[in-house]
LUMDRENLUM-703927 format. One record per residue (C-alpha): chain; residue number from 1; y, x, z; residue in three letters. Coordinates in Angstrom, 2 decimals, decimal comma, padded with zeros to 5 digits. Layout:
# residues N
[A; NUM; [Y; X; Z]; ala]
...
//
This chain:
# residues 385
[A; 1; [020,78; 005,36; -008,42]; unk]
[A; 2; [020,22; 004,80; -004,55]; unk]
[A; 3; [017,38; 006,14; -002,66]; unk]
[A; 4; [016,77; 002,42; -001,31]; unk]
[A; 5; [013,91; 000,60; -003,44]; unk]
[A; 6; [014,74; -003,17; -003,44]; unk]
[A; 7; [013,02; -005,22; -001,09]; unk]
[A; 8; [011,23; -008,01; -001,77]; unk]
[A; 9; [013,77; -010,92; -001,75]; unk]
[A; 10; [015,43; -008,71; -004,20]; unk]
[A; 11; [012,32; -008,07; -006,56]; unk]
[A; 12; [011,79; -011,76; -006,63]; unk]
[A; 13; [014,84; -012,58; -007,96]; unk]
[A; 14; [014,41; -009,76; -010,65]; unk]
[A; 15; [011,69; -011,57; -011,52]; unk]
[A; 16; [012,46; -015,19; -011,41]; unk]
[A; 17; [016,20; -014,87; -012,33]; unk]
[A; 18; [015,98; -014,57; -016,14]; unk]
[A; 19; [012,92; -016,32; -016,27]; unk]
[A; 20; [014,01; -019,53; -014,49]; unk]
[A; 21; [017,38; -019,27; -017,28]; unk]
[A; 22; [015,23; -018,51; -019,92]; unk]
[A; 23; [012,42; -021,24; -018,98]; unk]
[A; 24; [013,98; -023,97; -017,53]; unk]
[A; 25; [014,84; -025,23; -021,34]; unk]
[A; 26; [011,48; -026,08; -021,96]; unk]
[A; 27; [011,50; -029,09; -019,71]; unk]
[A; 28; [013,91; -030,49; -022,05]; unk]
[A; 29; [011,19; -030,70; -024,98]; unk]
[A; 30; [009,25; -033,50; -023,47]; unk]
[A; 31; [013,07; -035,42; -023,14]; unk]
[A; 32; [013,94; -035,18; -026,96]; unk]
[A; 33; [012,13; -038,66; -028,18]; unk]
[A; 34; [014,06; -040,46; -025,47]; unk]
[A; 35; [017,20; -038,43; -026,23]; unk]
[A; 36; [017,18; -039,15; -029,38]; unk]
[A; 37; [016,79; -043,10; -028,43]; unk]
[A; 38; [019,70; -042,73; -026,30]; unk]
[A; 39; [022,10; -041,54; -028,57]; unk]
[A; 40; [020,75; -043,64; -031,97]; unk]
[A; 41; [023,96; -044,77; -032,35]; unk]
[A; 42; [026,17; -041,31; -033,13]; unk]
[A; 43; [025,66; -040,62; -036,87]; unk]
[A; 44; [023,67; -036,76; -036,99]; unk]
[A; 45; [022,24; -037,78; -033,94]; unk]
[A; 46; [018,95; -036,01; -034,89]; unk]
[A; 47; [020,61; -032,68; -035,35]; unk]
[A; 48; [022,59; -032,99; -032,43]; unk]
[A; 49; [019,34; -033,73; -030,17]; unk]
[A; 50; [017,76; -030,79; -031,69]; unk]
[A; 51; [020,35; -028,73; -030,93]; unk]
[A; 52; [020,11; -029,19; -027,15]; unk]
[A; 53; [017,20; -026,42; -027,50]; unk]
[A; 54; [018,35; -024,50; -030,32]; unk]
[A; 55; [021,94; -023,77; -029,33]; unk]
[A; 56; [021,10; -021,96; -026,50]; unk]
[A; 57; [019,48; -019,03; -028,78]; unk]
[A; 58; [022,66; -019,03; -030,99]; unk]
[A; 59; [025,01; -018,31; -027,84]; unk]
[A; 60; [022,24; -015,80; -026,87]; unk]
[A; 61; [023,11; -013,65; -030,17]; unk]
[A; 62; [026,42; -013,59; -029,61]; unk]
[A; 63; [026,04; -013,11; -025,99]; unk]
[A; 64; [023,73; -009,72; -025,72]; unk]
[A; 65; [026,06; -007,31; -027,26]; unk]
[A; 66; [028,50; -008,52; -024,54]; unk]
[A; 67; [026,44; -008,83; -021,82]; unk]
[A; 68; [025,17; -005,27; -022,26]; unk]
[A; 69; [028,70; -003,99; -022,22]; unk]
[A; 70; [030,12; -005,65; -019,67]; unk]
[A; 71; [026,37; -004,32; -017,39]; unk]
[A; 72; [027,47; -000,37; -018,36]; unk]
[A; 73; [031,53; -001,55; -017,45]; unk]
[A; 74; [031,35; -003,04; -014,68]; unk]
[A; 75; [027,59; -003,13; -012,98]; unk]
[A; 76; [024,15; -004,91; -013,16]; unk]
[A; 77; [025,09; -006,87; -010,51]; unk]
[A; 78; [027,78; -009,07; -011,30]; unk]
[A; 79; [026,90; -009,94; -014,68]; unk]
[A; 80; [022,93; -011,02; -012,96]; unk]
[A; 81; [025,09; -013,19; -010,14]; unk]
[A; 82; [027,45; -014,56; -012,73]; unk]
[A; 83; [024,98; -015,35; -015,14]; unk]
[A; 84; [022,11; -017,32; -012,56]; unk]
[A; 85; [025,28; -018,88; -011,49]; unk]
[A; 86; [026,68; -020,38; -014,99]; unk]
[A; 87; [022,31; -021,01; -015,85]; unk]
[A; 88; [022,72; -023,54; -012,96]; unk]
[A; 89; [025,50; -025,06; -012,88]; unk]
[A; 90; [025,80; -025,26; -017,07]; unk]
[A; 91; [022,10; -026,26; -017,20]; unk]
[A; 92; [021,82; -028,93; -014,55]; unk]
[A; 93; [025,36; -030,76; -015,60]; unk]
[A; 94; [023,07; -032,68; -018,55]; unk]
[A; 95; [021,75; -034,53; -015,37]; unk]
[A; 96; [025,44; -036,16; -014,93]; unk]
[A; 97; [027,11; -035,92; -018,31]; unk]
[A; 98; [027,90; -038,74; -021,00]; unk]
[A; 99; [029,11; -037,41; -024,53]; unk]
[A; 100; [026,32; -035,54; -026,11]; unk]
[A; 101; [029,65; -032,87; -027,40]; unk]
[A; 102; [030,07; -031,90; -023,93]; unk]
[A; 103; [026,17; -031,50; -022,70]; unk]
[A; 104; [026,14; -029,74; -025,79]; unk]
[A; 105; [028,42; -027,45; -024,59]; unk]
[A; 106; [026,98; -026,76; -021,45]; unk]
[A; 107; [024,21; -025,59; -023,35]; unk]
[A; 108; [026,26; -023,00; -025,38]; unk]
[A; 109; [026,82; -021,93; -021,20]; unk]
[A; 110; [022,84; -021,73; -020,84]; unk]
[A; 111; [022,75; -019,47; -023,85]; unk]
[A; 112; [025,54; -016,89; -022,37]; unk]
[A; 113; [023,62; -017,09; -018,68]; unk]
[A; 114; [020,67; -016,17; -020,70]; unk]
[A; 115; [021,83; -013,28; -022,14]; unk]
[A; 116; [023,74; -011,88; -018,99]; unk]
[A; 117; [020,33; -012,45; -016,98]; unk]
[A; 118; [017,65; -010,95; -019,72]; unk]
[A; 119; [020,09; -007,73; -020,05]; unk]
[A; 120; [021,25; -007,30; -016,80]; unk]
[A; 121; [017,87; -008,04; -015,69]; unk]
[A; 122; [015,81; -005,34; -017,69]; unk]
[A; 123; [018,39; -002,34; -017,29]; unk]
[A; 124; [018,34; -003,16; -013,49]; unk]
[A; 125; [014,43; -002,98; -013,43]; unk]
[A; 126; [014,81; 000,36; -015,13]; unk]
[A; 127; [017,32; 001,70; -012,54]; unk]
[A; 128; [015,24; 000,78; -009,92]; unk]
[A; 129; [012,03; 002,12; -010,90]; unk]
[A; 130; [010,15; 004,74; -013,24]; unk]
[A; 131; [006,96; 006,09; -014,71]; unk]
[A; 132; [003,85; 003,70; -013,78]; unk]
[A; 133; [005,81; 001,72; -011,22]; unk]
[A; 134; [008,74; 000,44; -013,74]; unk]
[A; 135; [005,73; -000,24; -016,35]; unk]
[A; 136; [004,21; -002,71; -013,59]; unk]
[A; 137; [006,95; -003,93; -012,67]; unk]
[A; 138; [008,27; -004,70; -016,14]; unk]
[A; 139; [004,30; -006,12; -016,82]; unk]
[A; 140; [005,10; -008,73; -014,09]; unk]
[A; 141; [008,15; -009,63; -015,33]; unk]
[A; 142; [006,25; -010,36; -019,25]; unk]
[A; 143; [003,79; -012,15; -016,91]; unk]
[A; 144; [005,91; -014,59; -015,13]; unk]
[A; 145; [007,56; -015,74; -018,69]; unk]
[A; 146; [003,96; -016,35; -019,92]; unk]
[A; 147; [004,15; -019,28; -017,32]; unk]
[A; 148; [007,29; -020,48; -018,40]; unk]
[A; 149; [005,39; -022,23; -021,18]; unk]
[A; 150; [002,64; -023,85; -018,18]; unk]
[A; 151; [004,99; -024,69; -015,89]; unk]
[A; 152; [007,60; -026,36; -017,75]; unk]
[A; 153; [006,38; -028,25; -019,92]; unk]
[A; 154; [004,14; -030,37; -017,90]; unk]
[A; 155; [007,35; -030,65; -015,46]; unk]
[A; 156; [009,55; -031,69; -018,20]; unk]
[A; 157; [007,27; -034,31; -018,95]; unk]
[A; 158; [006,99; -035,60; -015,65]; unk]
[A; 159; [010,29; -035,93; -014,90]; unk]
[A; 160; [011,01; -037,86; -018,80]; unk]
[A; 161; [008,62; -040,25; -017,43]; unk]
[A; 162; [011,29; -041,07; -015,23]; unk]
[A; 163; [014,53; -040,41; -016,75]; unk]
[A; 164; [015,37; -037,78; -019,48]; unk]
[A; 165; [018,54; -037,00; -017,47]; unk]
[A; 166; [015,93; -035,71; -014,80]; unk]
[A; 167; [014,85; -032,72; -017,19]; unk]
[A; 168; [017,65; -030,97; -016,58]; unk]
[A; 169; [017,54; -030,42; -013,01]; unk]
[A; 170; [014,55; -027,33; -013,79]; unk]
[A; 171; [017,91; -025,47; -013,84]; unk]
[A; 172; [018,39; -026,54; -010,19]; unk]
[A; 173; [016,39; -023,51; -008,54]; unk]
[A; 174; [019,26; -020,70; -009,92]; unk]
[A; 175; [021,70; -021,99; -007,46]; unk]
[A; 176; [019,53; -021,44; -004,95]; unk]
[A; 177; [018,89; -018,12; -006,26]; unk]
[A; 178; [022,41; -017,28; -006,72]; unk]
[A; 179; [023,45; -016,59; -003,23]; unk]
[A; 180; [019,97; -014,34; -002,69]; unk]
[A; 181; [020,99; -012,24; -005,63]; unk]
[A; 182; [024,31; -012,00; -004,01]; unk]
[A; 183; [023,13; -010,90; -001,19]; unk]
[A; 184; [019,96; -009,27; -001,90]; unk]
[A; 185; [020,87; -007,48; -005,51]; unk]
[A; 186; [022,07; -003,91; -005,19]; unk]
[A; 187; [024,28; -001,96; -007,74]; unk]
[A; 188; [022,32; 000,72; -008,89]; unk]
[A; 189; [024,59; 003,80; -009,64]; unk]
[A; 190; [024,25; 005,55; -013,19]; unk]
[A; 191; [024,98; 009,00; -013,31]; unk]
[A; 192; [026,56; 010,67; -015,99]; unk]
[A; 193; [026,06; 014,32; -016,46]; unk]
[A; 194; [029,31; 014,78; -018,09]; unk]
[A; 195; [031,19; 012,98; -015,72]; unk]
[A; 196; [032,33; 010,51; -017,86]; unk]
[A; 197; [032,56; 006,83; -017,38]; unk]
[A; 198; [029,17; 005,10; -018,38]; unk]
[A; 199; [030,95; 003,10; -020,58]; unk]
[A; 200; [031,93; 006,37; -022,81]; unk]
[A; 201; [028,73; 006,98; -023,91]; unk]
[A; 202; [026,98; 006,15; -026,89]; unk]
[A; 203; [023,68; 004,22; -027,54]; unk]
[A; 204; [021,71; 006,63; -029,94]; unk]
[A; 205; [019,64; 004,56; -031,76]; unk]
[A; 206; [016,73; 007,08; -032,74]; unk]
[A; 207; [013,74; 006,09; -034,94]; unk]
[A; 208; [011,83; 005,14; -031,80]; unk]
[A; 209; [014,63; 002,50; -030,32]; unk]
[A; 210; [015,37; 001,26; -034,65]; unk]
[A; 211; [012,12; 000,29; -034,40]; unk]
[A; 212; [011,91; -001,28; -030,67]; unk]
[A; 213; [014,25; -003,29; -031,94]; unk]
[A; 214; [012,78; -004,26; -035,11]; unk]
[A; 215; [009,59; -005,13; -033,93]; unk]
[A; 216; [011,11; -007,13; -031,12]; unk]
[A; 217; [012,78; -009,42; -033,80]; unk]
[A; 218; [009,69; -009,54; -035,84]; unk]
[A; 219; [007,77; -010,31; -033,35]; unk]
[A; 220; [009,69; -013,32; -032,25]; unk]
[A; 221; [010,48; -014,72; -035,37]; unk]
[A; 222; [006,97; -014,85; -036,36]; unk]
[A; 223; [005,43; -016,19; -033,01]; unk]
[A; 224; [008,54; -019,15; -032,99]; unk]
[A; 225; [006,54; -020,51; -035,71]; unk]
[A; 226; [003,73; -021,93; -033,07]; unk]
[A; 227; [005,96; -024,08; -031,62]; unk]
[A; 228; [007,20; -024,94; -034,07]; unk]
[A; 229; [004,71; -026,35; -036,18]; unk]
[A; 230; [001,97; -026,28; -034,02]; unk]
[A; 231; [001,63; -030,14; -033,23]; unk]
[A; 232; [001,63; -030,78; -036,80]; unk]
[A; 233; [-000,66; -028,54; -037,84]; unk]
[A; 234; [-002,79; -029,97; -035,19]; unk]
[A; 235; [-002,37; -033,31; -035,29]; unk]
[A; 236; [-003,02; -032,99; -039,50]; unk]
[A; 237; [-005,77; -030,33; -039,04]; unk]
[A; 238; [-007,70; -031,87; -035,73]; unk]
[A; 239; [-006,30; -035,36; -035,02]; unk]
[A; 240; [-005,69; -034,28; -031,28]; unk]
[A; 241; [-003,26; -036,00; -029,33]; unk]
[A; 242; [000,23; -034,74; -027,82]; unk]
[A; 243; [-001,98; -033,69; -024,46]; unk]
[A; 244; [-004,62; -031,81; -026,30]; unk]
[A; 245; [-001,49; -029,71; -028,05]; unk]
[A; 246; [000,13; -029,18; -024,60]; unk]
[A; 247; [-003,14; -028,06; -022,85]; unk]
[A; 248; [-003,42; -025,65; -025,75]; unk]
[A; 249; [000,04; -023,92; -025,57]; unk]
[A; 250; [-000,29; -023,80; -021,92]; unk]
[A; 251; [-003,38; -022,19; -021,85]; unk]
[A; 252; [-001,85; -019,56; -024,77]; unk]
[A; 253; [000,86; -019,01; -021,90]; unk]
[A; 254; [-001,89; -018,38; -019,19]; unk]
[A; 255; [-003,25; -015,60; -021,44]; unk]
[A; 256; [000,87; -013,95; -021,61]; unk]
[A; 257; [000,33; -014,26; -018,30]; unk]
[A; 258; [-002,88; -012,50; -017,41]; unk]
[A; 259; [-001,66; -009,98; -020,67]; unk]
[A; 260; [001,76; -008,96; -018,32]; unk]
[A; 261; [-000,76; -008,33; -015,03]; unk]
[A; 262; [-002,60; -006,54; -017,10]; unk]
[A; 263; [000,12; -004,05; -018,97]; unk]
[A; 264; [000,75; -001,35; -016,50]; unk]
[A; 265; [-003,57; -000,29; -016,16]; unk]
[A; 266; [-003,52; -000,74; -019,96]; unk]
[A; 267; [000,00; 001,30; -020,78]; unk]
[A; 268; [-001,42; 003,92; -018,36]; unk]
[A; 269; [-003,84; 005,22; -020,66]; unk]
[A; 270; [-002,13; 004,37; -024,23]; unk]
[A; 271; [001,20; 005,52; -025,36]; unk]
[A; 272; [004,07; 002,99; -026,27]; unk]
[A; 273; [003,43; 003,65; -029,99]; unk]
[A; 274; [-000,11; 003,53; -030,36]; unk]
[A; 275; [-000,30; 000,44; -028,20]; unk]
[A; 276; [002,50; -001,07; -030,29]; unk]
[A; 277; [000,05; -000,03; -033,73]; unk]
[A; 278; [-003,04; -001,25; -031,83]; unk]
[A; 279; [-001,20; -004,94; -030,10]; unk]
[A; 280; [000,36; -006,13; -032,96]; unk]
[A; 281; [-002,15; -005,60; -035,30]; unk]
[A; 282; [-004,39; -007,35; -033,22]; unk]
[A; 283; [-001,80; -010,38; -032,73]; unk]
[A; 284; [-001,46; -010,63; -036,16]; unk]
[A; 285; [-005,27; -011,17; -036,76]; unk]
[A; 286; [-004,76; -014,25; -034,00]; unk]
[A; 287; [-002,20; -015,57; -036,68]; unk]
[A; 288; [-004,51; -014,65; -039,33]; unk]
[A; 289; [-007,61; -016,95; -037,55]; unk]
[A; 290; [-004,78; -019,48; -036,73]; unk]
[A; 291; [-004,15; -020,15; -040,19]; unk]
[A; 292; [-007,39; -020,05; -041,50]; unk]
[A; 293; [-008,68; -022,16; -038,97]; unk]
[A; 294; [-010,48; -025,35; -039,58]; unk]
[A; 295; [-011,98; -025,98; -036,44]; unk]
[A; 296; [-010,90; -026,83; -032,79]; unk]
[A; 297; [-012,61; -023,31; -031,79]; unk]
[A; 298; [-010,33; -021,12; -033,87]; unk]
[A; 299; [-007,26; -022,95; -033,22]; unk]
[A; 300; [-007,77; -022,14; -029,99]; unk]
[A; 301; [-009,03; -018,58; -030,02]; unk]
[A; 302; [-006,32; -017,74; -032,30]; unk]
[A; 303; [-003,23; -019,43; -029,82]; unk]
[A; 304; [-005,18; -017,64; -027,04]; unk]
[A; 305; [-005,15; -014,11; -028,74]; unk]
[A; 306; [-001,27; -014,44; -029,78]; unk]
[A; 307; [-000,29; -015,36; -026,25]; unk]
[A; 308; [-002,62; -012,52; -025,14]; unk]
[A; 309; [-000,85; -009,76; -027,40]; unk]
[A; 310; [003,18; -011,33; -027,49]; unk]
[A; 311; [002,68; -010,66; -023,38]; unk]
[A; 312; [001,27; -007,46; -023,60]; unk]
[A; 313; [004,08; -006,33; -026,29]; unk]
[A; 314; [007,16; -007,45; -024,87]; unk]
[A; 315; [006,21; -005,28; -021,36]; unk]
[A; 316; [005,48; -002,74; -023,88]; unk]
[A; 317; [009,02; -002,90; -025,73]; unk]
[A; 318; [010,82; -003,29; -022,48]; unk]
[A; 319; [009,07; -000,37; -020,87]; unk]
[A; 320; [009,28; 001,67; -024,11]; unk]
[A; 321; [013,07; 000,98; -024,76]; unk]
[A; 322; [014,07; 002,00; -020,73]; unk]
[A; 323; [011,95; 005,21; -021,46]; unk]
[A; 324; [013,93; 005,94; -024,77]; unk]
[A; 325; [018,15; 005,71; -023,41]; unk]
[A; 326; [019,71; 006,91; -021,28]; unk]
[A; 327; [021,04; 005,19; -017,89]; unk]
[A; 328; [024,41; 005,28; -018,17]; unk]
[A; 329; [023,71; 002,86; -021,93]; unk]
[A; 330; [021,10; 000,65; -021,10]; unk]
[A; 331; [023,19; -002,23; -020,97]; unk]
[A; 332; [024,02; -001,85; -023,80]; unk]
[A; 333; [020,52; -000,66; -024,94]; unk]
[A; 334; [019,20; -004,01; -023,45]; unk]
[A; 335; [021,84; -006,54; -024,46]; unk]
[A; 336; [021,01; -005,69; -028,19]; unk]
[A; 337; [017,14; -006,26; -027,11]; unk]
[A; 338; [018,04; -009,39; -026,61]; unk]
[A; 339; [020,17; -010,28; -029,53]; unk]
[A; 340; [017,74; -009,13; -031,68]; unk]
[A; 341; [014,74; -011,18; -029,90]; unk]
[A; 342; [016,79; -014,22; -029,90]; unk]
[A; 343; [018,20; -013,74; -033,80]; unk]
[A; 344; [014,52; -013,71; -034,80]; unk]
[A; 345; [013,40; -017,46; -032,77]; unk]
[A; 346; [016,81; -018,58; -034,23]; unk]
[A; 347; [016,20; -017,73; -037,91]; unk]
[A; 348; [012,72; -018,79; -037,52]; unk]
[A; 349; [013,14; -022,43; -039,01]; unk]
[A; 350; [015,59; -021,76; -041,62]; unk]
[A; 351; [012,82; -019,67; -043,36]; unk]
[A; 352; [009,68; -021,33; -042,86]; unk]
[A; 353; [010,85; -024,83; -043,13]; unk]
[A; 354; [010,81; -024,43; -046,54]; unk]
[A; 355; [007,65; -022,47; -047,14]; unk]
[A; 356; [005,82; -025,34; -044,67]; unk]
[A; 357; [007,00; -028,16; -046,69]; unk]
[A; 358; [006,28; -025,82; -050,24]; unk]
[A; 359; [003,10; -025,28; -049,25]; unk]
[A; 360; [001,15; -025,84; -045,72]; unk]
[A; 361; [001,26; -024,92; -042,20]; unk]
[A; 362; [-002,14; -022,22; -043,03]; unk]
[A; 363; [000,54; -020,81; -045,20]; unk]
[A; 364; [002,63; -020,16; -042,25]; unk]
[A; 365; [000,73; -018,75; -039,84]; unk]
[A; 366; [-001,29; -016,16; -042,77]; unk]
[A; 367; [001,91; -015,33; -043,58]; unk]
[A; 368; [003,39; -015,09; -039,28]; unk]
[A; 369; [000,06; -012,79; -039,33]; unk]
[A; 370; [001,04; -010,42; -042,28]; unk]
[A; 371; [004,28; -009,96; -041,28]; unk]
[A; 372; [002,91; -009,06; -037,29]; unk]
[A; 373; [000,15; -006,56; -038,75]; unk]
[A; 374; [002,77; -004,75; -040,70]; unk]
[A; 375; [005,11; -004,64; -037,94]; unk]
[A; 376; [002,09; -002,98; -036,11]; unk]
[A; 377; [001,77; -000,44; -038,71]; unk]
[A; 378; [005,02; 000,50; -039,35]; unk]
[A; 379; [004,89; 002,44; -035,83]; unk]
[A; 380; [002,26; 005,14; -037,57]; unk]
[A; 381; [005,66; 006,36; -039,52]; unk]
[A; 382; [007,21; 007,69; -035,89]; unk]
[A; 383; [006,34; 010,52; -034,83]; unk]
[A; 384; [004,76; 010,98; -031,22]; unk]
[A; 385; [006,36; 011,64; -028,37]; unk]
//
């Protein structure tokens, strides 16, 4: 590692980089009714809508393990430039594009640029930084993508009012990025002890970084279920209208948010596994109220305490898993982070489709809840640090 801290240019796009990849997709939401209008004519066209934001995750999967390679190969930087690069160009083109086979493809593009930014993004924060200083700034990171969720979605709205080719251009801002993190983006440089090429070295996956991992997946393919089903469950349990859902998974976003500012005072004073226990058994509770909810009140409270907790607990699993490897493998350590956190959201609605139309959307969540509370508790089986 260099002596030289980044600067500030350099921090932003650490912190906007992956986010902006990762975020910009939910503009497209708003889009799918009049996508779906647009296309009415291509038999499937419902599945292939859909897939416009669930392909990405799929190409995310198969993108981590390779993304974290090619970070320990060849450097952080390039795959961060590459990747901001492809999120743009691949994830504005809808704007332009006719056939839905090749937008489609582009988004197989946005997937990839995901995965390159979210890996190379998280082992460069741990280069830079350590102790308290690499918790806050990986707190800030969770905190900005708790705003994906506010900012986007009211965007992609406004611009469908227009023209559903407009959502696209939220991808816009990573080419303006991509020359900063040219310019601005330093490589780190990993030292081996044995002199060995980074890339020679193993990822040990101890008990602690098994269940990082685990919990990670877990924890994303029970929260997927909100947006999932959420409107539904709404609109059946409440009446509310398409706003009133919105407002509500904004405001869950806002709490992520205030949850990633938060991290660093709270991590200070708790250790990684003990706040893991002590998070997700409290986000599984806001599942638990969720589902059990029959009121406008609870609904709330319980959306408000998941996005509280899911912020709070990916800063803690990013933090935890750069304190657990080594430098010279956390590409590698951080490209399966991702994998896993993606194969969870994209599993999500194989599984509870069925149980949702077997039973109800309380079902659901209760069981999201269970699921979250024994992830929680399955951290009492490791051993302190």
């Amino acid at each position: 590692m260099t002596d030289n801290k980044p600067n500030f240019i350099a921090k932003l796009i650490l912190l906007l980089g992956a986010n902006l990849t990762l975020g910009a997709g939910g503009s497209l939401s708003p889009a799918m009714p009049a996508m779906l209008d647009y296309y009415s004519g291509i038999s499937g066209a419902a599945l292939w809508v859909s897939l416009m934001i669930t392909l990405p995750a799929l190409f995310v999967v198969i993108g981590g393990p390779l993304a974290g390679f090619l970070s320990d190969k060849f450097g952080r930087k390039p795959v961060l430039v590459f990747s901001i690069l492809i999120g743009g160009v691949a994830g504005s083109a809808g704007a332009i594009l006719g056939p839905i086979w090749v937008i489609l493809l582009t988004r197989a593009f946005v997937g990839l640029s995901i995965a390159g930014a979210l890996t190379a993004t998280n082992a460069l924060i741990a280069d830079y930084f350590d102790g308290q200083k690499r918790a806050k700034f990986m707190g800030y990171q969770s905190a900005i993508g708790g705003l994906n969720v506010v900012f986007f979605l009211p965007l992609g709205g406004l611009l469908a009012g227009i023209n559903w080719r407009l959502t696209f251009l939220a991808y816009l801002p990573l080419l303006l990025l991509f020359p900063l993190a040219f310019l601005f983006i330093y490589e780190p440089r990993v030292v081996s002890k044995t002199g060995e090429p980074p890339i020679k070295h193993k990822l040990q996956l101890q008990p602690s970084v098994i269940y990082i991992y685990t919990a990670v997946f877990f924890s994303q393919f029970a929260f997927i279920t909100i947006p999932i089903f959420i409107a539904y469950y709404m609109t059946d349990l409440l009446g509310v209208s398409p706003l009133a859902v919105g407002l509500a998974s904004a405001a869950s976003g806002f709490f992520s948010f205030v949850a990633g500012l938060f991290y660093e005072r709270i991590g200070r004073k708790i250790h990684f596994r003990n706040l893991s226990i002590i998070g997700f058994v409290l986000m599984g509770l806001g599942f638990v109220i969720l589902g059990v909810a029959e009121s406008w009140l609870l609904v709330i409270s319980g959306q408000l305490i998941v996005g509280f907790f899911l912020g709070l607990m990916f800063a803690n699993l990013t933090t935890w898993l750069a304190d657990q490897v080594r430098a010279v493998v956390r590409g590698r350590a951080n490209g399966l982070f991702v994998t896993m956190m993606f194969l969870g959201s994209f599993i999500t609605s194989f599984v509870f489709t069925p149980i949702a139309n077997a039973t109800s959307y309380h079902v659901v969540f209760i069981l999201s809840g269970v699921i979250i509370i024994l992830t929680g508790l399955a951290a009492l089986f490791l051993k302190p640090d």
